[in-house]
Backbone as a ProteinNet text record, in pm:
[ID]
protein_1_A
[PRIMARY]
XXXXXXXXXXXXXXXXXXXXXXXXXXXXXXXXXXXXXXXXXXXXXXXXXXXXXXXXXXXXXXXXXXXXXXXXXXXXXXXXXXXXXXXXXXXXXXXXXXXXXXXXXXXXXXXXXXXXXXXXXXXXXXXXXXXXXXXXX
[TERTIARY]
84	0	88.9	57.6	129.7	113.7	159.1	133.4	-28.2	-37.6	-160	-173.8	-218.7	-239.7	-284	-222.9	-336.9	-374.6	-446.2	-532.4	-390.8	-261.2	-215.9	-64.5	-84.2	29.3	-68	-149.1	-298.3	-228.4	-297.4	-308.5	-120	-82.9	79.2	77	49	55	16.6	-138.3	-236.8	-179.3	-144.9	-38.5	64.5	158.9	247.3	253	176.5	166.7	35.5	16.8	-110.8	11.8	106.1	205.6	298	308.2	438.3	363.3	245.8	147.8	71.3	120	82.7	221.6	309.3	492.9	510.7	450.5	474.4	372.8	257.3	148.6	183.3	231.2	274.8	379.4	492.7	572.7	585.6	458.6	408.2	342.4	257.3	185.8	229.1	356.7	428.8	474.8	530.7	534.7	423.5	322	234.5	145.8	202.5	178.6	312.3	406.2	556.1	535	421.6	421.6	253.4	207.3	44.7	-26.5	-33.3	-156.9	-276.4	-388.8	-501.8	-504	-522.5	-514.5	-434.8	-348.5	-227.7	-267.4	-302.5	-355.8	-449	-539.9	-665.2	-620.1	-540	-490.9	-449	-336.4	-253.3	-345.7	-434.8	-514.4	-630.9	-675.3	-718.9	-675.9	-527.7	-415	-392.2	-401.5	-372.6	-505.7	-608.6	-714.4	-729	-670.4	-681.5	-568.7	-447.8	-332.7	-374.5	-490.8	-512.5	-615.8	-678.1	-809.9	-721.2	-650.8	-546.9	-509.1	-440.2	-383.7	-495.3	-638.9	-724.5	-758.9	-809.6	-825.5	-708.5	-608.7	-481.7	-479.2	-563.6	-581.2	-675.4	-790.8	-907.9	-926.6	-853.8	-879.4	-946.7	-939.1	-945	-1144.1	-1185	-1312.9	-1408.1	-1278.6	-1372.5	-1439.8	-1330.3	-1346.3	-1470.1	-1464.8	-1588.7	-1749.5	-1748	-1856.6	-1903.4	-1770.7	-1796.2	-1697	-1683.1	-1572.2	-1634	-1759.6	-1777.4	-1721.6	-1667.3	-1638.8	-1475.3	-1392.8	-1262.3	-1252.1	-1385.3	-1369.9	-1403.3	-1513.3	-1565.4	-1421.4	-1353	-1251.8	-1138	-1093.8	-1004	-1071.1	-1215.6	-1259.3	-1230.2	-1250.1	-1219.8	-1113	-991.3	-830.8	-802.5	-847.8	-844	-885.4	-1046	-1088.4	-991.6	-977.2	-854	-729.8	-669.8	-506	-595.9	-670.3	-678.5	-731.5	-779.8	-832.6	-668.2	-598.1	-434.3	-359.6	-370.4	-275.1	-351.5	-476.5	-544.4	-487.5	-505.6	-453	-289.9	-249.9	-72.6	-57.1	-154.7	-124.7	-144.2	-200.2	-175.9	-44	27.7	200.3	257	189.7	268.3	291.5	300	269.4	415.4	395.3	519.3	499.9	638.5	619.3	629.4	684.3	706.2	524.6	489.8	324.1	234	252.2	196.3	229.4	358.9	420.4	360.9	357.8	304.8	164.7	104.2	-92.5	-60	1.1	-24.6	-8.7	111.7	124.4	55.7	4.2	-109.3	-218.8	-277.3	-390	-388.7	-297.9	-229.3	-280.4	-184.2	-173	-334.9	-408.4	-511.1	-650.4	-579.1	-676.9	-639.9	-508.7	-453.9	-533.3	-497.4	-583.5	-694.8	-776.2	-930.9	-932.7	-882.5	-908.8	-894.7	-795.6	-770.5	-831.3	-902.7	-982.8	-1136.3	-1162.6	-1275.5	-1261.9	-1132.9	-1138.6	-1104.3	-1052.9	-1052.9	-1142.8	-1229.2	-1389.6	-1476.4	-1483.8	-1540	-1517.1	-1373.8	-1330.9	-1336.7	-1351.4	-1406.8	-1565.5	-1620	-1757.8	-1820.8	-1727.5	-1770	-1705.7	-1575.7	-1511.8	-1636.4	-1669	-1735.4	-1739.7	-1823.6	-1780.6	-1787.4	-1774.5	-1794.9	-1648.5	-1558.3	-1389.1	-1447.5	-1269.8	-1324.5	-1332.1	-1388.4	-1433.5	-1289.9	-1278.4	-1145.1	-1120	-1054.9	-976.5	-1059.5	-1104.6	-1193.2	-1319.5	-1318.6	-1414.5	-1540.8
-117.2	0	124.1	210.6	341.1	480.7	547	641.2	727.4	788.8	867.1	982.1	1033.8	1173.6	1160.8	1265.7	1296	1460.5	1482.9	1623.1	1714.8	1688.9	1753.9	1778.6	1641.7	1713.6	1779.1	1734.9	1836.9	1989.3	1997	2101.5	2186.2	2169.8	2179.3	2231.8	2131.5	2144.5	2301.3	2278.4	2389	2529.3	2524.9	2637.2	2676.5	2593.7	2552.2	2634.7	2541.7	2557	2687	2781.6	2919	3018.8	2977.5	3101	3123.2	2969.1	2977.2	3038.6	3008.6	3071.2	3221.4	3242.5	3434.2	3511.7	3400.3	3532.4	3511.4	3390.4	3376.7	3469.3	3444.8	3554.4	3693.6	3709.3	3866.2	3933.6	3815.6	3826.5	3861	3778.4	3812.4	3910	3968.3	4108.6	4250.6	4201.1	4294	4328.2	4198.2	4248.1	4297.9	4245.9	4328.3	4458	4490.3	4620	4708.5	4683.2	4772	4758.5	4637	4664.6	4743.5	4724.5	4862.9	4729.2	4576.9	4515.5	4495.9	4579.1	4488	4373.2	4303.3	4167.9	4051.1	4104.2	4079	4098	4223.7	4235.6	4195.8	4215.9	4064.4	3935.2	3869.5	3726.4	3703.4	3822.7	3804.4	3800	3909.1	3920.1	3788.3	3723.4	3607.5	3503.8	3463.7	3398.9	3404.3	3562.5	3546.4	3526.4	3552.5	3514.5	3358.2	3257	3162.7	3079.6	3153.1	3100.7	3152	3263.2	3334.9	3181.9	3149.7	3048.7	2972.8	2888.8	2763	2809.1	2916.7	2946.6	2903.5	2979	2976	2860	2733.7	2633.4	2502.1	2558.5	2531.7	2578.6	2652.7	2699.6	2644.5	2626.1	2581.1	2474.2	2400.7	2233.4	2184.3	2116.7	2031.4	2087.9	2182.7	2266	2215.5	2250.4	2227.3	2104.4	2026.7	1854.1	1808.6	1854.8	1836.8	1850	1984	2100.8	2136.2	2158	2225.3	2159.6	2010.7	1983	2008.7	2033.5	2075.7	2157.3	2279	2406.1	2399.7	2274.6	2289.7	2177.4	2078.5	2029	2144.1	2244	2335.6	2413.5	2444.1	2531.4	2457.5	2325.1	2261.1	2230.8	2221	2186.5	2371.2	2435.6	2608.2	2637.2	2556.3	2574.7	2484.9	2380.4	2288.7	2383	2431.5	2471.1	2641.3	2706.6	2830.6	2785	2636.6	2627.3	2551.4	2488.6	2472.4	2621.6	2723.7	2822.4	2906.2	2886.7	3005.9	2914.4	2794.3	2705.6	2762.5	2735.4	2759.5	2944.9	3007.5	3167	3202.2	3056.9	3084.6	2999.3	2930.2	2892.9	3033.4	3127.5	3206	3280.4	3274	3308.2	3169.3	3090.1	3006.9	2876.5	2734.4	2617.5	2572.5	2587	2534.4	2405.4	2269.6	2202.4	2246.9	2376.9	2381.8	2415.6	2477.7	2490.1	2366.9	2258.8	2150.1	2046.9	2124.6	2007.2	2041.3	2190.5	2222.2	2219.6	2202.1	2185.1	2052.2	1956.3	1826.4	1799.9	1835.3	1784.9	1903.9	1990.1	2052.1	2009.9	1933.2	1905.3	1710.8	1671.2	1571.6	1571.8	1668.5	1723.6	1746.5	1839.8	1843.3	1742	1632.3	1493.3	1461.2	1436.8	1402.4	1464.7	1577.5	1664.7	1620.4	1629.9	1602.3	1479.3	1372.7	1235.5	1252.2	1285.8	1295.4	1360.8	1486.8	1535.5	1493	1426.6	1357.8	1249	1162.5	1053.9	1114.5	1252.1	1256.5	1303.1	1358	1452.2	1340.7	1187.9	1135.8	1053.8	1072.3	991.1	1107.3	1243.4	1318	1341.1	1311.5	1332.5	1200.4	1082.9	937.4	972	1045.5	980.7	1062.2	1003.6	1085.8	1195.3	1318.6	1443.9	1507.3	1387.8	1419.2	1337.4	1420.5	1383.4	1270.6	1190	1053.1	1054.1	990.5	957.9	961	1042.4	1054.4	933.2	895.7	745.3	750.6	846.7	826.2	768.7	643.6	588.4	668.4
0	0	0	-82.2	-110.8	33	25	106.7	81.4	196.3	219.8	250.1	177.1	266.3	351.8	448.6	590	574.5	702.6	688.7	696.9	804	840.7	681.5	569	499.9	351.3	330	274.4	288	452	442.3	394.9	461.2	380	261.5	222.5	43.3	-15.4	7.3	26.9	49.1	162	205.6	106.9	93.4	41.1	-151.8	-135.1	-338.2	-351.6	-252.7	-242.2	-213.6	-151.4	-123.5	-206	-274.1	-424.6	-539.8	-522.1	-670.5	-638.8	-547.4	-491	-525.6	-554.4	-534	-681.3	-795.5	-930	-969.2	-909.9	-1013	-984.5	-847.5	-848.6	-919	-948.6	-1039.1	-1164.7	-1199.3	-1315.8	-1365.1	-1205.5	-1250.8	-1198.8	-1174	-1187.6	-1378.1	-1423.8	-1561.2	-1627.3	-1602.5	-1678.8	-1646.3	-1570.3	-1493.6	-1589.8	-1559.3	-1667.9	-1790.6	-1851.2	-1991.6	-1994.1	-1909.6	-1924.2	-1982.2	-1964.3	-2001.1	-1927	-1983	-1873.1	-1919.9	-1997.4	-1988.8	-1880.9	-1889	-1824.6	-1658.4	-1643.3	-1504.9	-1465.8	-1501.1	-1505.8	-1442.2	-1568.7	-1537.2	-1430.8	-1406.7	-1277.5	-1127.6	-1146.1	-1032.5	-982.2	-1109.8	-1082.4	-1056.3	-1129.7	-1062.1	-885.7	-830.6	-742.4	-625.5	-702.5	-595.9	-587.1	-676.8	-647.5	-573.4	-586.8	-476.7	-343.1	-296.4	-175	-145.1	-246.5	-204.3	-141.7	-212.6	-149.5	-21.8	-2.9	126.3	242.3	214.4	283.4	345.6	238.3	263.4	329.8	287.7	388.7	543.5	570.6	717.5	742.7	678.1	732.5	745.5	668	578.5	668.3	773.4	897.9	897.1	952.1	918.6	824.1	717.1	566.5	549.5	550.1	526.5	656.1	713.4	810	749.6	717.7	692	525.4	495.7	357.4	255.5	259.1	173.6	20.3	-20	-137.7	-238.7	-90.6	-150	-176.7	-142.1	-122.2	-331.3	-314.8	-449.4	-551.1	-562	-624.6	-637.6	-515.2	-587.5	-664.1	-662.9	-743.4	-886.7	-944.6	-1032.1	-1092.7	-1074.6	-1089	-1115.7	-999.6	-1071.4	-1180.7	-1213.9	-1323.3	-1462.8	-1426.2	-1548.2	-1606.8	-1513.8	-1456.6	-1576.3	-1525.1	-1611.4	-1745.3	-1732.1	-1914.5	-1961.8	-1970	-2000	-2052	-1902	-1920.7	-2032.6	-2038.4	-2133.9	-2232.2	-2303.9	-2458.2	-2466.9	-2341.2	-2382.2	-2428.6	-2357	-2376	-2544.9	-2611.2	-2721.4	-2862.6	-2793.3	-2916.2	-2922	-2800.3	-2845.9	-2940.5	-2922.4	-3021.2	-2923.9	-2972	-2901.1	-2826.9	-2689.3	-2637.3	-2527.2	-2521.2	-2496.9	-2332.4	-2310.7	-2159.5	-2109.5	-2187.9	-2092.6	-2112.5	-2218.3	-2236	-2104.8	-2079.8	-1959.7	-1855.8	-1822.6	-1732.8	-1673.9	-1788.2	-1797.4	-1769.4	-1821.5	-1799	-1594.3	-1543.4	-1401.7	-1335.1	-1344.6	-1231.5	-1255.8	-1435.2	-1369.3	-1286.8	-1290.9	-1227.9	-1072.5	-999.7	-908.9	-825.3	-963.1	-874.8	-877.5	-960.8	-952.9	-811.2	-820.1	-695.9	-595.6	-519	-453.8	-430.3	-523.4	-528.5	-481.1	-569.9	-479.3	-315	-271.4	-148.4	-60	-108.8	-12.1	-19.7	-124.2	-95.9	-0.5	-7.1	104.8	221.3	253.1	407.8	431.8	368.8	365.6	426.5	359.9	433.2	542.8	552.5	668.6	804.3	753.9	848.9	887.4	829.4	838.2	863.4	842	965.8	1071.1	1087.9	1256.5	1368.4	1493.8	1554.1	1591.1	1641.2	1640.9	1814.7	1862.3	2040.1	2044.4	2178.5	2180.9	2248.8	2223.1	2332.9	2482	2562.7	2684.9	2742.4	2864.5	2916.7	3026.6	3080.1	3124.9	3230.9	3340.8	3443.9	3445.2	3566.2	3531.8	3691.7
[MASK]
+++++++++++++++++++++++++++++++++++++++++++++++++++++++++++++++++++++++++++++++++++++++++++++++++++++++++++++++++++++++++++++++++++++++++

């Protein structure tokens, strides 16, 4: 049997890959701020509301997967549909194998994801929700 996620390296990730994709998109909209694109600023700004989402749900995860794990799949089906949308926009500069590579392992990544937070979603929403009985009898 392969490894598992748990809630606690999830959320990691989450964190993790919301704070690396807030310092690239800003990076990025910084360039397109010096070249004057709204387009460009647009992208970037939606880019970064969705590395702020991740962050979020990286704090909350534990919550979510309880309560609202809908909203943690709703937002990965959003970043999925998000990078095929930026890949078809990055094909009118012309077809490169580096963004093909790159569309290919995030949406990887966020199968991955998704599988996983559906199984701790319901392995949170079976475990009981009263702590256990303390040793005193």
């Amino acid at each position: 049997m392969g490894m598992r996620e748990t809630v606690r390296s999830l959320r990691a990730y989450f964190i993790f890959s919301g704070l690396a994709g807030v310092f690239f998109a800003a990076s990025a909209l910084r360039v397109s701020l010096l070249d004057a694109g709204v387009i460009g600023v647009i992208l970037g700004l939606i880019s970064i509301g969705f590395s702020l989402a991740f962050v979020y749900v990286g704090f909350t995860l534990p919550k979510l997967l309880r309560g609202s794990a809908s909203r943690i799949v709703t937002l990965l089906y959003a970043s999925a549909g998000w990078t095929v949308f930026f890949f078809l926009l990055s094909l009118l500069g012309g077809p490169s194998t580096f963004g093909l590579v790159t569309l290919i392992l995030t949406l990887l990544i966020l199968w991955y994801l998704l599988k996983n937070v559906r199984r701790l979603a319901a392995e949170a929403q079976a475990a009981p929700s009263e702590p256990p009985p303390s040793g005193t009898c």
